[in-house]
Residue, then its C-alpha position, 0 to 999 in steps of 0.5 A: x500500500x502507498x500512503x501521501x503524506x502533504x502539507x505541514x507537519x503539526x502537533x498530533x500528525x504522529x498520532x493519526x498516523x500511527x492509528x492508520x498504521x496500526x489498522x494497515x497493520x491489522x490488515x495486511x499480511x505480514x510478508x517476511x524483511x518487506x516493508x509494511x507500505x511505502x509513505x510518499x512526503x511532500x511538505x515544506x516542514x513544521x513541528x520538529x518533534x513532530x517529524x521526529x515521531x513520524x520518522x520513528x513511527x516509519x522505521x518501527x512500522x517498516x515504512x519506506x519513505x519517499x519523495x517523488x520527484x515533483x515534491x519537496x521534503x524540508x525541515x520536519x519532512x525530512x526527519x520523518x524521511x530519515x525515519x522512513x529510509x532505515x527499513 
């Protein structure tokens, strides 16, 4: 499954992701060393500690992170990258 993430990142965003990544969780079946979905960024950043969360919640849920090419990724969208790039 593909998720998009767009727009700035605010104070909560962490824990909505997290439900909808609990439900994918519940959903799918587990596929051994692949990743749950892949996550698509595009925001020009926000809360810091906000991205911080989200990145850690893509790598504990084996979330790949991407930026296409049209998009950009700055400041708290790039902590949450980092997050999603250490599957």
């Amino acid at each position: 499954p593909t998720l998009r993430l767009t727009g700035m990142i605010e104070t909560g965003d962490a824990e909505r992701l997290r439900d909808i990544l609990v439900r994918l969780q519940a959903s799918t079946p587990a596929k051994a060393n692949a990743p749950l979905a892949t996550i698509e960024l595009s925001s020009l950043g926000g809360s810091l500690p906000e991205g911080i969360k989200i990145g850690q919640l893509l790598k504990s849920y084996r979330v790949v992170a991407v930026v296409r090419k049209q998009d950009l990724c700055l400041s708290a969208c790039a902590l949450a990258l980092l997050g999603g790039n250490a599957v």
